[in-house]
N, C-alpha and C positions, 0 to 999 in steps of 0.2 A: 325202473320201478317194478318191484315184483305185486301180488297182489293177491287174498286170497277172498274168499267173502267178505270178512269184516276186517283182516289186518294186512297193512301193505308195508313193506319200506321204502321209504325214499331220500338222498341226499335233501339235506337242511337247504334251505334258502331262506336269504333274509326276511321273509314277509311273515316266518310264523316267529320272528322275535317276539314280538308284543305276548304272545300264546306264552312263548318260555320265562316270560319274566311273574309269568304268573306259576309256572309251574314248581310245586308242593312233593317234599317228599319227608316222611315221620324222621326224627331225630334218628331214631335207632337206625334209618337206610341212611341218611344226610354224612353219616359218621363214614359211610364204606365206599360213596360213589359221589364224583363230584355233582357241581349242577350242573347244567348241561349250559349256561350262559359262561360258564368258568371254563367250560370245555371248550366249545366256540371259539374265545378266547384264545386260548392253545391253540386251536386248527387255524387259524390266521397269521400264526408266526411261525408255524412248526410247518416243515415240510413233512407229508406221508401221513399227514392227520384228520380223517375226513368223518366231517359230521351227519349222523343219519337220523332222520326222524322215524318211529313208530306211529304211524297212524292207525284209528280203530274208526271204523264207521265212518272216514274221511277225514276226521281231526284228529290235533296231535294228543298221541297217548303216551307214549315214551319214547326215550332217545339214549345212543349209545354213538360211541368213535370208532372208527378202525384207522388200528394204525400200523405203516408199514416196520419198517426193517429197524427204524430207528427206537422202534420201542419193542420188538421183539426182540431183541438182540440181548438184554435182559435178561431173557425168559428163557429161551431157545437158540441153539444153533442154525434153525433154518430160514436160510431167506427168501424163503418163498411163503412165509407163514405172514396172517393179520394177525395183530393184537387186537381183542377185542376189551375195550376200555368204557370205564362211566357209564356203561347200563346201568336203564334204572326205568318205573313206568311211575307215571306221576299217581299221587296218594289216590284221587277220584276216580283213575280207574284201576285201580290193584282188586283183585282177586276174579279178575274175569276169564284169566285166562293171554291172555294179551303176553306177558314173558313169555310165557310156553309159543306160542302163535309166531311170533318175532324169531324166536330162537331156531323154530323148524323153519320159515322163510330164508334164514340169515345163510345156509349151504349155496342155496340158490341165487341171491342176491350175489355172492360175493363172484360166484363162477359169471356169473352176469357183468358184472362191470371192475371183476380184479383179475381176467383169465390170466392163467400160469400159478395162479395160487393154492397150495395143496391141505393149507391147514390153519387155525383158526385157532391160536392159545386165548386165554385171560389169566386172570390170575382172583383171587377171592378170599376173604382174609378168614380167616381158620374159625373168628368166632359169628361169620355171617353164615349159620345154617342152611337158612333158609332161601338163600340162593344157590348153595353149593347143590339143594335137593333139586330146583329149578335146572342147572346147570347139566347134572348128571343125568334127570329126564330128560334132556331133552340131545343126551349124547355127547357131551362133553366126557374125557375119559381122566380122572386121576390116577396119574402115574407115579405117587407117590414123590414129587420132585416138589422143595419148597424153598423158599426166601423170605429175607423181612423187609416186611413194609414199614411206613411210615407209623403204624397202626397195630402190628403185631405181626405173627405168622401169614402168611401168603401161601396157598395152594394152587400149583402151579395145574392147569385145563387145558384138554387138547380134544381137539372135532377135527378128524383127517376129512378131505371133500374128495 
């Protein structure tokens, strides 16, 4: 678990389910990321797929997946790379800060309990602005590589650690 003043991460455990079935995010995000109870889901059958919680103030604010080879492989040639997947911070606390907060944590976090890992893709769909501005503050590099999603164009993100 890493930790800064008010935002930490930490791997999901079953006791903040009750928390995630509550958790809310606007049409316009629900369209780009899944829920994180859908993601869960996934990490229980899938191997390399591990659920992380965003806490702010000690409770959960958002959640994202990392995922290894099997879903970078996709993306990237490298097998030493996470996919970062399903981010998202629930509607009640959006605009605190809290993406941005998580994002600069997440270099450290992963050296933390992925050592050997050198890089950190996503992918973000071409008409999600407003995380691609998120992504790029916060050091994410578009190298101009792209694919289609489910949803439209995909811009393909890289964070070297």
């Amino acid at each position: 678990m890493l930790k800064d003043q008010d935002t930490r991460l930490a791997f999901y455990q079953p006791i903040y389910k009750h928390w995630l079935e509550h958790y809310f995010l606007p049409e316009e995000q629900s369209k780009f990321s899944a829920h994180p109870l859908d993601a869960i889901a996934l990490c229980e059958v899938e191997d390399e797929r591990y659920p992380i919680l965003i806490f702010h103030h000690d409770v959960p604010a958002g959640f994202f997946v990392l995922h290894g080879w099997n879903g970078v492989q996709a993306y990237s040639d490298n097998k030493i790379a996470l996919l970062l997947r399903a981010f998202s911070v629930d509607a009640s606390f959006q605009g605190k800060g809290i993406a941005k907060e998580s994002l600069r944590l997440l270099p450290s976090f992963v050296k933390e309990h992925f050592p050997g890992k050198n890089e950190i893709i996503l992918t973000v769909n071409h008409r999600n602005a407003v995380a691609q501005h998120v992504y790029t503050k916060s050091g994410f590099v578009d190298k101009g590589l792209r694919t289609m999603g489910s949803k439209g164009q995909l811009f393909i993100m890289h964070l070297n650690l």
